[in-house]
N, C-alpha and C positions, 0 to 999 in steps of 0.2 A: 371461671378463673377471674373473669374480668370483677365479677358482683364481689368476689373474696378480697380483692386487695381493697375495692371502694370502703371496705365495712371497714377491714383492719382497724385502720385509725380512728374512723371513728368511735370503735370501743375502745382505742387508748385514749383519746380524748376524754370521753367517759368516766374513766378511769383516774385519768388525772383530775378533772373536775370533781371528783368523788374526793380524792385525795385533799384537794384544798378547804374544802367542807367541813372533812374530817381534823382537820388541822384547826381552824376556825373555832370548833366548840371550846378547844383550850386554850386557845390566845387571843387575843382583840387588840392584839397592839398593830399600829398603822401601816407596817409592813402586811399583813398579814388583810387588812382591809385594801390593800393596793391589787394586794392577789387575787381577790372575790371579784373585783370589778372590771369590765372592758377594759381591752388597752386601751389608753389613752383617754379611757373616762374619768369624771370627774365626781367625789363621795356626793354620798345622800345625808344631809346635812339638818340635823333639828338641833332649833336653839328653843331658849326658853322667852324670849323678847326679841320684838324687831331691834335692841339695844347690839345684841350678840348675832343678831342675824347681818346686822350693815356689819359688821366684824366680820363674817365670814362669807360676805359676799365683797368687801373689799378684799380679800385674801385669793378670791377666785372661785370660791365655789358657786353652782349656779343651778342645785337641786337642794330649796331652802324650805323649812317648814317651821315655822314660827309658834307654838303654843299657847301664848297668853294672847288673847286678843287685845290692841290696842286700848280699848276702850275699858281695859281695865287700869284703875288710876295708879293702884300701888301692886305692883307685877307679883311680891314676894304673899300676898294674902290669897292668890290665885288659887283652884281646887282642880287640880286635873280631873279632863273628862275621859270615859273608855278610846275617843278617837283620840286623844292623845298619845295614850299608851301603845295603840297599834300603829300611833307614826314613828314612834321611838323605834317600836319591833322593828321596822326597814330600815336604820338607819345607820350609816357607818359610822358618824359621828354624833352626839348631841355635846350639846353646849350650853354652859349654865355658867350664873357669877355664884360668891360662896355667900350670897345675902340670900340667896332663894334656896331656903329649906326645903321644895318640893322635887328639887332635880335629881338627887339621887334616888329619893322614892318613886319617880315615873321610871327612869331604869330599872330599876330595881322590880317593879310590878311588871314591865313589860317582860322581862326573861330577856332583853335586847345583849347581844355580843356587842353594842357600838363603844365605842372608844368613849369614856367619857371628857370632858375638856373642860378646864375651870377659867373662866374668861376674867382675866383685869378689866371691868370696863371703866373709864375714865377718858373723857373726851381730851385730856392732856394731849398735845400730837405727837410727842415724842415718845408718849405711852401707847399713842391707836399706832404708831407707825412700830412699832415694837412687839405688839399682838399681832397685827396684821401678818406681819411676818412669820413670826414665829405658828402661828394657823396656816400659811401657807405652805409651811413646811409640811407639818400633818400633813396636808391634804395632796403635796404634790404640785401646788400650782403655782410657785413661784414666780415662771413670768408674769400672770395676772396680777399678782400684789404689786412685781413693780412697777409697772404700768398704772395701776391704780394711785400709788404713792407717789409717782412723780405728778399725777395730774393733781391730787390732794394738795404736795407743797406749794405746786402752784398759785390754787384757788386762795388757799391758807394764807400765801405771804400777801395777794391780793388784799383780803377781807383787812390784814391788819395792817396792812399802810394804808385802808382808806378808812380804818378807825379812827388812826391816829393823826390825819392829815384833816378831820372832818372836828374836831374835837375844839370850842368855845375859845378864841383867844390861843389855839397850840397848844392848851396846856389838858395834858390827861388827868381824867378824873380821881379821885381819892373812892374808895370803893369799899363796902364790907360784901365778902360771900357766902352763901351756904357753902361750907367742905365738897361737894360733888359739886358744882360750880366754879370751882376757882380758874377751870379753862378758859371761859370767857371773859376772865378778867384779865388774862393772860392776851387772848386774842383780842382783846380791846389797847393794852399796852395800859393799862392803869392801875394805878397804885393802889395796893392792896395794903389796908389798914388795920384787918380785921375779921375773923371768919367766927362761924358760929353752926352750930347743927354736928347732926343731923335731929338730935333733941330740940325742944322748946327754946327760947334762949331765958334764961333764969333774971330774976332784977338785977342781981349785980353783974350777967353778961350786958343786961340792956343799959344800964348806966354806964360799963366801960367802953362799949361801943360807942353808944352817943358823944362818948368824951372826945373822940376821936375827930366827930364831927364832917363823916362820908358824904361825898355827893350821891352813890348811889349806892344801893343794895343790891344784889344780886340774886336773888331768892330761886328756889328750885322747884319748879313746878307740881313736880313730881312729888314730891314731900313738904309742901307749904306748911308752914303753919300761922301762915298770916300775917299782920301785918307787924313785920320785925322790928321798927323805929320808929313808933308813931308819935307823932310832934317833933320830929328830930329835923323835918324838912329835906330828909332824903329821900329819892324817888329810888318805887320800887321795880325793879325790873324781873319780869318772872322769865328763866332759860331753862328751856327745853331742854331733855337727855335724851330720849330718844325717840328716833326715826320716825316717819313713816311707813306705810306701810309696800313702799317702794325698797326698804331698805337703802337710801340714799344719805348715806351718813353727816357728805357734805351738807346737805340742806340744814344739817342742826348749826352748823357754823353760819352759813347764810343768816337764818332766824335770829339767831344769835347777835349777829352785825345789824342788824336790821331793828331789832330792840334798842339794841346800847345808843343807835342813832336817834332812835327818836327820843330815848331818855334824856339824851342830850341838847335836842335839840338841834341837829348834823344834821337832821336828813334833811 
């Protein structure tokens, strides 16, 4: 008698585990990945760049799998490989922005149930602290986003009172930026005169630019196209987007500050 009560439950267990399974084939929406996993664990998380991976490791997740290796320059020319596909297969979440045409074809090949998620990335802070959150929903881990966010405004409000405090005579710079850069013109406190990209800049962008007459440019690493202002005697400054391969998001603001000073001449 004793061996028959021990068993009971575990084939309602069983049973109920069977049932969630069964439920899973036809839904992937985040309730439903809440149920697949331990209590109180937290999802299996593939992004397609360490961009969306510091996204969703500031958010709280802390099972990340990153797809495009760093060392590839432009993430959206990337060709998925078969182990890609089988990290998708495990995952509750993947994470893509809508510039990378391959994100829904690596779901799509793997057969994965994961939720898929479409990331704003934009190092704005009022844009990451906006995602952040909104990803920590999904995932459940709210307290980890705010904890993360409040150490972020921190850092943040640091970095730009000592741009701004560091900056030639007081006075902030006049600036042109590539469009995905305008954050750091932001976290520098300088006056934006002018943006151009993610295209070439055309002769009559470069003439209206120059008219303008920036101290600095702000160029994007990530999508250079060279030298934006040549003879204009503005110095160019190349800002990073993303991470390491720590996923440590702050470090891009760090880098970031750390450029503008010495373009300036602060540091």
């Amino acid at each position: 008698m004793a061996r028959t009560r021990v068993r009971i439950p575990s084939l309602l267990a069983l049973s109920a585990a069977a049932l969630l399974l069964t439920a899973a084939c036809g839904n992937s929406d985040s309730s439903t990945v809440d149920a697949m996993r331990p209590q109180g664990g937290k999802p299996s998380v593939v992004v397609t760049t360490t961009w969306e991976g510091a996204f969703a490791k500031a958010a709280g997740a802390e099972d990340i799998k990153v797809i495009v290796p760093q060392s590839v320059h432009h993430a959206p020319d990337y060709d998925p490989k078969p182990s890609d596909l089988a990290a998708v297969a495990k995952a509750d979440f993947v994470l893509y922005a809508p510039f990378e045409p391959y994100a829904a074809k690596i779901k799509e090949a793997a057969g994965s149930k994961a939720k898929l998620v479409e990331v704003e990335l934009d190092n704005d802070p009022t844009k990451v602290s906006a995602e952040v959150g909104r990803l920590a929903g999904l995932f459940g881990t709210a307290e980890a986003a705010t904890q993360w966010k409040t150490g972020f405004d921190t850092e943040y409000a640091k970095l730009n009172q000592e741009l701004q405090a560091g900056w030639p005579g007081g006075r902030s710079p006049s600036v042109v930026t590539q469009v995905f850069t305008a954050w750091s013109a932001k976290l520098a406190g300088a006056t934006t005169v002018g943006t151009y990209g993610p295209e070439a800049v055309t002769p009559a962008q470069l003439a209206e630019l120059a008219a303008k007459k920036p101290e600095l440019v702000l160029d994007n690493a990530h999508m250079s196209t060279g030298t934006v202002l040549p003879d204009s005697g503005a110095k160019q400054v190349k800002i990073v987007n993303y991470p390491g391969e720590d996923l440590d998001l702050l470090a891009v603001y760090r880098n970031a500050a750390t450029e503008l000073k010495k373009a300036m001449g602060a540091s």
